[in-house]
C-alpha positions as a Markdown table, in Angstrom:
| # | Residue | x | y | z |
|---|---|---|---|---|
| 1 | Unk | 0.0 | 0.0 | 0.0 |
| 2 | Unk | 1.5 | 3.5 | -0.5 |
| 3 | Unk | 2.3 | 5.5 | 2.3 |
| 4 | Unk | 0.1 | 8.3 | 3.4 |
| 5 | Unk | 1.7 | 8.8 | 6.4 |
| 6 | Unk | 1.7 | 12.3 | 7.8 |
| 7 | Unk | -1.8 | 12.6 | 5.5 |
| 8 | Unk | -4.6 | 14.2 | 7.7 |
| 9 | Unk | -8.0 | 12.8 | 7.7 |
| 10 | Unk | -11.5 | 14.6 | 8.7 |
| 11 | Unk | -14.0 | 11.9 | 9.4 |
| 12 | Unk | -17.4 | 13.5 | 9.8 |
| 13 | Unk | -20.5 | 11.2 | 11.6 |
| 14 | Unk | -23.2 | 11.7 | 13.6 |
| 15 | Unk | -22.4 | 8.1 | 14.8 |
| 16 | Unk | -19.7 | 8.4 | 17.2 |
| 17 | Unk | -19.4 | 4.8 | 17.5 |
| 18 | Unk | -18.6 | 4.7 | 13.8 |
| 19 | Unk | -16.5 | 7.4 | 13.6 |
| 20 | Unk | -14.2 | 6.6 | 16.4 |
| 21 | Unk | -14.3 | 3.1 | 14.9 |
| 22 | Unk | -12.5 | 4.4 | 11.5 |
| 23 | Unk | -10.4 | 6.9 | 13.0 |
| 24 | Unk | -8.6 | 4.4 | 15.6 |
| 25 | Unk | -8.4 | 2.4 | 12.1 |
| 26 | Unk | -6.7 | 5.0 | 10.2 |
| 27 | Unk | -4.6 | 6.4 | 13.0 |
| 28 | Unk | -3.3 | 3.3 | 14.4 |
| 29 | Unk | -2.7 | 0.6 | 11.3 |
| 30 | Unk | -2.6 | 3.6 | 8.4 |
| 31 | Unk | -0.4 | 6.3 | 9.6 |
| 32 | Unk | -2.5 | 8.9 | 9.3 |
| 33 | Unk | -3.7 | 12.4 | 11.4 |
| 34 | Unk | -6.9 | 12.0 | 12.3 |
| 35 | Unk | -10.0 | 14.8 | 13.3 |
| 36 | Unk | -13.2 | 14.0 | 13.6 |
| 37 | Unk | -16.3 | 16.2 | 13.7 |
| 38 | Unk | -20.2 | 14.4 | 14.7 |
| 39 | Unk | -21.9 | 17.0 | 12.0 |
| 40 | Unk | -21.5 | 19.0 | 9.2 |
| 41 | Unk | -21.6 | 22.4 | 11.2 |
| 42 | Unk | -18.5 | 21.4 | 13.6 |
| 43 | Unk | -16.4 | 20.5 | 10.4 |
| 44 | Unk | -17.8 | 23.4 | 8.5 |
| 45 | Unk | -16.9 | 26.1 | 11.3 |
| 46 | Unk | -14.4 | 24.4 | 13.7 |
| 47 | Unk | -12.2 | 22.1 | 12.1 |
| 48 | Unk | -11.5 | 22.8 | 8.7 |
| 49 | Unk | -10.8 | 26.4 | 9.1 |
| 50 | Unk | -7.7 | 25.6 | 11.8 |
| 51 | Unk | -6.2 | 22.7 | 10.5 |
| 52 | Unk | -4.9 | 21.8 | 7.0 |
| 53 | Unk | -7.1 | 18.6 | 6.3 |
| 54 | Unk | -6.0 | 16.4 | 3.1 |
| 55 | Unk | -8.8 | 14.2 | 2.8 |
| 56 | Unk | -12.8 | 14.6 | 4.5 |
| 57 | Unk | -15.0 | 10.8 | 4.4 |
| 58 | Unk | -19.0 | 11.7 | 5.7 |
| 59 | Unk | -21.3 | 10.2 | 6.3 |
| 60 | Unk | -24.4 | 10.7 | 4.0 |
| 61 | Unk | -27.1 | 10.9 | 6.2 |
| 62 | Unk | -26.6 | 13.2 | 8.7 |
| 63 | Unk | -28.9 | 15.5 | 10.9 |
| 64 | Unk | -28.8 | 18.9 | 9.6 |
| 65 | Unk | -26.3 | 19.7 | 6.6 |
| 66 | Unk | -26.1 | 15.9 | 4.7 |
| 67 | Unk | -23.2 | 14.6 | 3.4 |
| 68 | Unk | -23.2 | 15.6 | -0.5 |
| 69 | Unk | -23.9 | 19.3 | 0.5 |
| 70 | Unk | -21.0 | 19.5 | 3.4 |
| 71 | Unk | -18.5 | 18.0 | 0.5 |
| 72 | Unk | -20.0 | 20.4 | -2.1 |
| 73 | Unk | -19.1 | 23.2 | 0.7 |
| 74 | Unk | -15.7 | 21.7 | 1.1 |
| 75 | Unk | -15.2 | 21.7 | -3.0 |
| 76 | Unk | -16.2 | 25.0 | -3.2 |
| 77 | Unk | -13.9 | 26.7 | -0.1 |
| 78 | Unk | -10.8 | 24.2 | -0.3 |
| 79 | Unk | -11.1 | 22.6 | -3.6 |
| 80 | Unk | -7.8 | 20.8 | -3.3 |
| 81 | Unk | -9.2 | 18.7 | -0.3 |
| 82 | Unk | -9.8 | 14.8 | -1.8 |
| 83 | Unk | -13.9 | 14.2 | -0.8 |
| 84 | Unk | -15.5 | 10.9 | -0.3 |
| 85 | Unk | -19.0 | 9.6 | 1.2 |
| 86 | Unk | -19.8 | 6.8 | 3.2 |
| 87 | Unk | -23.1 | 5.4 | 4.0 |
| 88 | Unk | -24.8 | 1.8 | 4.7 |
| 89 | Unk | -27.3 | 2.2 | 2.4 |
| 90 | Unk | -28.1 | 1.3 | -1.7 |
| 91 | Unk | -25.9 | 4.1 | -3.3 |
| 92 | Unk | -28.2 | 3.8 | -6.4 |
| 93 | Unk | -30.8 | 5.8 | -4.3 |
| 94 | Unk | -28.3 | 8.8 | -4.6 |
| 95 | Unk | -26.7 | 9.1 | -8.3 |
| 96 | Unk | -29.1 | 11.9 | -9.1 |
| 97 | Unk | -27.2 | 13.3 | -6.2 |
| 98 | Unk | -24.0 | 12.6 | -6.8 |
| 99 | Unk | -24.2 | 14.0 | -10.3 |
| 100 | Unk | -25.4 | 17.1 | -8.9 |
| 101 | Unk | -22.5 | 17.5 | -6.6 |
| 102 | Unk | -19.9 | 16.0 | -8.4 |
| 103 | Unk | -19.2 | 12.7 | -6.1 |
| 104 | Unk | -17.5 | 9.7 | -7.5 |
| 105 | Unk | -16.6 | 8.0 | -4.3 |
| 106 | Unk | -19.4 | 6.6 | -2.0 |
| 107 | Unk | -17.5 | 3.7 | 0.6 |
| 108 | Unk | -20.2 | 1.1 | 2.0 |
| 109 | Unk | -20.4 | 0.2 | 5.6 |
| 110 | Unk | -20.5 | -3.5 | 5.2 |
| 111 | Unk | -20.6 | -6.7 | 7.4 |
| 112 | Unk | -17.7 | -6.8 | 8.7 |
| 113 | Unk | -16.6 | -3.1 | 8.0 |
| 114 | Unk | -14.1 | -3.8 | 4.9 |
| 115 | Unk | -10.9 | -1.6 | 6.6 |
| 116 | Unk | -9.0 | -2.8 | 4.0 |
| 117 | Unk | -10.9 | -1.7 | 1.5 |
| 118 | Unk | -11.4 | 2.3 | 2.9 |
| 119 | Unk | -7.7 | 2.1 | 3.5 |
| 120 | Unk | -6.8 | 1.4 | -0.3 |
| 121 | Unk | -9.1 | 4.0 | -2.0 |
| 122 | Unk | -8.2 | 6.5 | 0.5 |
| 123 | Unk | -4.3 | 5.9 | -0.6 |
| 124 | Unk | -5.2 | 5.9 | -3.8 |
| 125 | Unk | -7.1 | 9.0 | -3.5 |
| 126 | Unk | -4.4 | 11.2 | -1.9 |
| 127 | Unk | -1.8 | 9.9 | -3.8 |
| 128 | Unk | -4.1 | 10.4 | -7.1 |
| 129 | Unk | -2.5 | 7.0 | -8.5 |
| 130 | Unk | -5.7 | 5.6 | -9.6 |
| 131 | Unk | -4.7 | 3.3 | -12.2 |
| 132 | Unk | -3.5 | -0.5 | -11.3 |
| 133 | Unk | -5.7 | -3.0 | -10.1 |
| 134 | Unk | -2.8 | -4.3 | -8.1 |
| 135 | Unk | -3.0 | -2.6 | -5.5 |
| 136 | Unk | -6.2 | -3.6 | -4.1 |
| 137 | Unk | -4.5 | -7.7 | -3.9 |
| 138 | Unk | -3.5 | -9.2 | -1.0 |
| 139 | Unk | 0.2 | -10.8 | -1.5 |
| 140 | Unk | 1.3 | -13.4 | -2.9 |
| 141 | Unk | -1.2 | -13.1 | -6.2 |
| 142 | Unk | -0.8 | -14.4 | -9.9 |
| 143 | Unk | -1.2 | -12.2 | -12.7 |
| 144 | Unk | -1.2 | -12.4 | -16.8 |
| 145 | Unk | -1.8 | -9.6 | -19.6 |
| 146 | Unk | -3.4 | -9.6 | -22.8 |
| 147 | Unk | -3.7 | -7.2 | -25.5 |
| 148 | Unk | -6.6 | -6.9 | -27.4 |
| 149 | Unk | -6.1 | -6.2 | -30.9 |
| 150 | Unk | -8.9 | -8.0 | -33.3 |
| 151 | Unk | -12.1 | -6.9 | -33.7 |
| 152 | Unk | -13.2 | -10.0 | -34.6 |
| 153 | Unk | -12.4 | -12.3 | -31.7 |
| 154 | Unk | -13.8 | -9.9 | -28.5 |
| 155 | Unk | -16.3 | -13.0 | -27.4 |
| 156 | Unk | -12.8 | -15.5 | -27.6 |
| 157 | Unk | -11.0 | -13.5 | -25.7 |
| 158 | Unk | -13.7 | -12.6 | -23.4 |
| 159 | Unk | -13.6 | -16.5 | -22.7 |
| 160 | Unk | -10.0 | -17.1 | -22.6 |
| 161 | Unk | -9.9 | -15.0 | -19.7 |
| 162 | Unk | -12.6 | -16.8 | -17.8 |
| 163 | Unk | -10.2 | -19.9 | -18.6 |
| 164 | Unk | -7.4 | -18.3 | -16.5 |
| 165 | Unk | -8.8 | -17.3 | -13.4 |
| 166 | Unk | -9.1 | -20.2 | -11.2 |
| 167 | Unk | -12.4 | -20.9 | -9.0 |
| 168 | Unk | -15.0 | -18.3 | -11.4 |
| 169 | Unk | -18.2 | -19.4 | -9.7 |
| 170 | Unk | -20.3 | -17.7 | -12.5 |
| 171 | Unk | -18.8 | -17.5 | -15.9 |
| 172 | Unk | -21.3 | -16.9 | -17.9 |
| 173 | Unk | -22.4 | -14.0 | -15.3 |
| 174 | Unk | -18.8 | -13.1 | -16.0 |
| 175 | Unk | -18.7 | -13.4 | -19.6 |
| 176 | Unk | -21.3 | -11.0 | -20.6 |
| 177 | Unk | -19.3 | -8.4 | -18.2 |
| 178 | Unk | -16.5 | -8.6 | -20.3 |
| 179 | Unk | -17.8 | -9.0 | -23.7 |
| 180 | Unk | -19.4 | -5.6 | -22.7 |
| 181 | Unk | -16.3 | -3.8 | -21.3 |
| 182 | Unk | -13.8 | -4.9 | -23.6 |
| 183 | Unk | -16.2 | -3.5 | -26.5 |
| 184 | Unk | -16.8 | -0.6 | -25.4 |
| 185 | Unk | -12.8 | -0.6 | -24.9 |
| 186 | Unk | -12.4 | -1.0 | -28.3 |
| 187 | Unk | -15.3 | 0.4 | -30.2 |
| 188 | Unk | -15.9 | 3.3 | -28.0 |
| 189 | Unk | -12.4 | 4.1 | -26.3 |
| 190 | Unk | -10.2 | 3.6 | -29.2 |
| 191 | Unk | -12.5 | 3.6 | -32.5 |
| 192 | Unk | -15.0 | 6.0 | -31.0 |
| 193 | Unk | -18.4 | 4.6 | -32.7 |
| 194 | Unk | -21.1 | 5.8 | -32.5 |
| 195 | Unk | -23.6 | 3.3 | -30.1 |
| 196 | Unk | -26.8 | 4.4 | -32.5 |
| 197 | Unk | -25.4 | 2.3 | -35.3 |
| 198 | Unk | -24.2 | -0.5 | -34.1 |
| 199 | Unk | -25.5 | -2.7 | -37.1 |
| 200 | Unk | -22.8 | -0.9 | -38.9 |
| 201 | Unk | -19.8 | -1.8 | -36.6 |
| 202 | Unk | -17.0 | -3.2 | -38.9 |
| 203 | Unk | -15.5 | -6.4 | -36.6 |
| 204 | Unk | -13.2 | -7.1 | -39.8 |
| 205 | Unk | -9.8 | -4.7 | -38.3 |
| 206 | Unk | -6.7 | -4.6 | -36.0 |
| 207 | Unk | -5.6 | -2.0 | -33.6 |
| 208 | Unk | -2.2 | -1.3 | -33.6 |
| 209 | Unk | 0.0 | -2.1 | -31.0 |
| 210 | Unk | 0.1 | 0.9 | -29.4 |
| 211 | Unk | -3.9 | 1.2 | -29.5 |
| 212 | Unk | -4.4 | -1.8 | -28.2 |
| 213 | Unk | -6.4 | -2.2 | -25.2 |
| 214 | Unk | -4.8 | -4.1 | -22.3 |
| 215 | Unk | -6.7 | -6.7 | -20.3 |
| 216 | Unk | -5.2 | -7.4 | -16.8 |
| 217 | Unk | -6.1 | -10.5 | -14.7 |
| 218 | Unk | -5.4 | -10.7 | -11.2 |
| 219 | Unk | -6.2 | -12.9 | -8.3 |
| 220 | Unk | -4.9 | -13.9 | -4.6 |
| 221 | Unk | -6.4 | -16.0 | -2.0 |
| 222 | Unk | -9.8 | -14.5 | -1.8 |
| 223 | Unk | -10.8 | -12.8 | -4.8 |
| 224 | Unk | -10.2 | -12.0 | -8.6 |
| 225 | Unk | -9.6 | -8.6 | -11.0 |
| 226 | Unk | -9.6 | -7.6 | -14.1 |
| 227 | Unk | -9.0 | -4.5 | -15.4 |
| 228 | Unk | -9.6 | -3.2 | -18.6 |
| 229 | Unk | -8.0 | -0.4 | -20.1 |
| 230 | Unk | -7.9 | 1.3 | -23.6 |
| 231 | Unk | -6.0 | 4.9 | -24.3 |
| 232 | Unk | -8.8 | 7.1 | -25.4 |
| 233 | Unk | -9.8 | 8.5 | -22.1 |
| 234 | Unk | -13.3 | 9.5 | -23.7 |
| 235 | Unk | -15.3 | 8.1 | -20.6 |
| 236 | Unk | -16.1 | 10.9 | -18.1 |
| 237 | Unk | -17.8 | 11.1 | -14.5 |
| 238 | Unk | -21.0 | 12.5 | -15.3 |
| 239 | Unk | -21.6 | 10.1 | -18.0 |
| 240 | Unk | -20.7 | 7.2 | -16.3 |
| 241 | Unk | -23.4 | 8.6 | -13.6 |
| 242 | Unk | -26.0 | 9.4 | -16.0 |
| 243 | Unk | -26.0 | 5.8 | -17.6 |
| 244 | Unk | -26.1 | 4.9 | -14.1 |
| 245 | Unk | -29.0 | 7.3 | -13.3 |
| 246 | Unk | -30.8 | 5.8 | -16.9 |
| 247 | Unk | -31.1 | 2.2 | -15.8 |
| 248 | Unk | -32.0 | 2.8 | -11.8 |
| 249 | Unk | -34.5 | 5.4 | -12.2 |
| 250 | Unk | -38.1 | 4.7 | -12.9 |
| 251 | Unk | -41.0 | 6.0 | -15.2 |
| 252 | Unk | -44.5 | 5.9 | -13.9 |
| 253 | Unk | -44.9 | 2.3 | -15.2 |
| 254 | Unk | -42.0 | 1.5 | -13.0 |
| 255 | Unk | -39.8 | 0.7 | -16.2 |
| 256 | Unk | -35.5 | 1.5 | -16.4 |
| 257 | Unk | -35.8 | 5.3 | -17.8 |
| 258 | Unk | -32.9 | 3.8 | -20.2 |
| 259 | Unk | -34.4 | 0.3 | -21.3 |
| 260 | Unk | -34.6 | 1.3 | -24.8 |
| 261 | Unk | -30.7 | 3.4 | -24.8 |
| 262 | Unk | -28.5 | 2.2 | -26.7 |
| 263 | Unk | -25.4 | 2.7 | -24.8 |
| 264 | Unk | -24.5 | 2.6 | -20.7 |
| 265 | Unk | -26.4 | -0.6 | -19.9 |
| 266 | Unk | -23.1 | -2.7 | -19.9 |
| 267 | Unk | -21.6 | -0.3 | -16.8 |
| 268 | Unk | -25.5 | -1.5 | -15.0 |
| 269 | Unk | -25.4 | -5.1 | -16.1 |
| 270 | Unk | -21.6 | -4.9 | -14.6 |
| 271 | Unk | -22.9 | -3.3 | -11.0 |
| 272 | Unk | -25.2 | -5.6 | -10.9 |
| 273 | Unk | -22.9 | -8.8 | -11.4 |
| 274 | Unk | -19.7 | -8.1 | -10.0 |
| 275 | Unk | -18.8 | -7.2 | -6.4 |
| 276 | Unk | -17.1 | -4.5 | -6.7 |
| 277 | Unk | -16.6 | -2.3 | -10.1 |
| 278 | Unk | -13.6 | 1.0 | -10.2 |
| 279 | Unk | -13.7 | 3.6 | -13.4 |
| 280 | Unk | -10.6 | 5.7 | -13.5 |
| 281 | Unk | -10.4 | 8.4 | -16.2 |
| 282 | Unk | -7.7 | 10.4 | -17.2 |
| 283 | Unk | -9.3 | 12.5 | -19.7 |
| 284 | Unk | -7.7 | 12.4 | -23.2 |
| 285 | Unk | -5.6 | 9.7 | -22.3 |
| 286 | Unk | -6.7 | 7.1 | -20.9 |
| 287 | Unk | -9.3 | 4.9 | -19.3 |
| 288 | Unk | -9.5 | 1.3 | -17.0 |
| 289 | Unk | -12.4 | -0.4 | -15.8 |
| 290 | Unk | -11.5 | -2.6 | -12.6 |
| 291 | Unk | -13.6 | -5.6 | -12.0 |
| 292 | Unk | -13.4 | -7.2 | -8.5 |
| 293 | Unk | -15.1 | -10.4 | -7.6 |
| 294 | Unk | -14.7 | -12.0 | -3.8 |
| 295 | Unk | -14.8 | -15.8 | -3.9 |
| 296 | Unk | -16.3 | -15.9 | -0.9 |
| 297 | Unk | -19.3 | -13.9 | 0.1 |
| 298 | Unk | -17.3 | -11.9 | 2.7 |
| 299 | Unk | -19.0 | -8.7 | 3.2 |
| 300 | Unk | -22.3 | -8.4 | 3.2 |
| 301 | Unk | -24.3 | -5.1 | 1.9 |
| 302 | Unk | -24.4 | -2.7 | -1.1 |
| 303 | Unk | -22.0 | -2.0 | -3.2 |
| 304 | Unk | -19.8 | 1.1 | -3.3 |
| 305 | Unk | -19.6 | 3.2 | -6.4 |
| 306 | Unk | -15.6 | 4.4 | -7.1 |
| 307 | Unk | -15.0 | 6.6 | -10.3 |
| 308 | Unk | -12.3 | 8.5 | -10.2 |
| 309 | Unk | -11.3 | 11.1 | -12.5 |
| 310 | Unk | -8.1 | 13.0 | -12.5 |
């Protein structure tokens, strides 16, 4: 893990239970400074103003201020302070939220709490080294690479992979993850089609090396990754939010507002089969999509949402 020591933390709660709970965490095994503040109004007034605070993780739900608005405060009046929310409830009941304030990060209180877990994305958010699924395995893991080059043999490779990764305990689950990401690696990052005509797409090509996108497999003792990355860095926040928004919010008939889109059901379909799912973006340049799966059922509770953006 990369050291963050000498980092200060602000953990803001109402839950003093919890909050002492991640601050003796993040003190003691982490390194890190750490203030804590049971509302938005003490961090707001007393805190932040006297102490020079890298990093603020609130709770959502909160009496008074809520979370979104006390981070859209922070983001206004110390803009370079790294933001992320934590609640214990369905995060897809806030992405209408969170792409009015501009969150990407929402951590889940899970059973047991998942320390490890807080600890790496915080790391990787003050560091803002984003990229590498690595870094959330547990040593000793195994790893391979693959570069994607044909247009014409996504669905092979998609099951090659599979092949790999010992112990998948729902392939087929798995494979329609991948076939989705690793197209719209290819079709969307690299060749930048257009999802309204897919009936066009010519399969009948092949990237150049240095276009290629790069498939990365990963696993240790208790779960797998994959992450997928092409170099056209067209993905951004917001859209990734408003697909999100598309296929969790409801018309009056109590139908996906985005069952008939063409394009952002893939990033849905993969929330909803893997455990946990990480979009990085570095606009322009480049983009990865992390997939996590535990193969044990370790932590129970919803999932997070983590896209990152630098």
């Amino acid at each position: 893990m990369i050291d963050m020591s000498g980092k200060t933390i602000l953990v803001v709660d109402d839950d003093a239970d919890m909050c002492a709970l991640i601050g003796e965490y993040l003190s003691e095994y982490c390194g890190y400074k750490v203030l804590q503040a049971i509302d938005a109004r003490e961090a707001l007034e007393n805190i932040l103003p006297s102490n020079e605070v890298d990093l603020v993780i609130s709770d959502i739900n909160m009496p008074g201020m809520k979370g979104f608005e006390l981070l859209q405060k922070i983001k206004d009046r110390w803009p370079k302070i790294r933001r992320i929310l934590i609640t214990a409830y369905n995060v897809e009941d806030y992405i209408q939220l969170a792409m009015a304030h501009d969150v990407g990060n929402i951590f889940v209180k899970t059973t047991p709490f998942n320390f490890e877990e807080l600890a790496t994305v915080l790391a990787n958010l003050l560091a803002n080294d984003i990229f590498g699924a690595e870094r959330h395995m547990n040593e000793p893991y195994e790893t391979r690479s693959i570069l994607v080059r044909r247009g014409d043999r996504l669905d092979e490779i998609a099951t090659g992979i599979i092949d790999m990764i010992p112990n998948v305990a729902n392939p087929r689950k798995l494979e329609l993850v991948l076939v989705e990401l690793i197209n719209n690696a290819v079709f969307y990052g690299i060749r930048g089609e257009s999802p309204e005509h897919k009936e066009e797409w010519n399969h009948n090509f092949t990237l150049d090396v240095d276009d290629a996108v790069t498939v990365k497999l990963f696993w240790d003792d208790s779960k797998y990754a994959i992450a997928i990355a092409d170099k056209g860095g067209l993905l951004t926040k917001q859209n990734v939010l408003y697909w999100l928004d598309r296929q969790t919010s409801r018309d009056e008939t109590g139908m996906p507002l985005g069952l008939m889109d063409s394009h952002g059901r893939g990033l849905f379909i993969t929330r909803k089969y893997i455990d946990r799912v990480l979009v990085n973006i570095d606009p322009g340049r480049r983009t990865e999509v992390i997939v996590m799966n535990y193969y044990n059922e370790l932590f129970s509770g919803y999932k997070p949402l983590y896209i990152n953006e630098l």
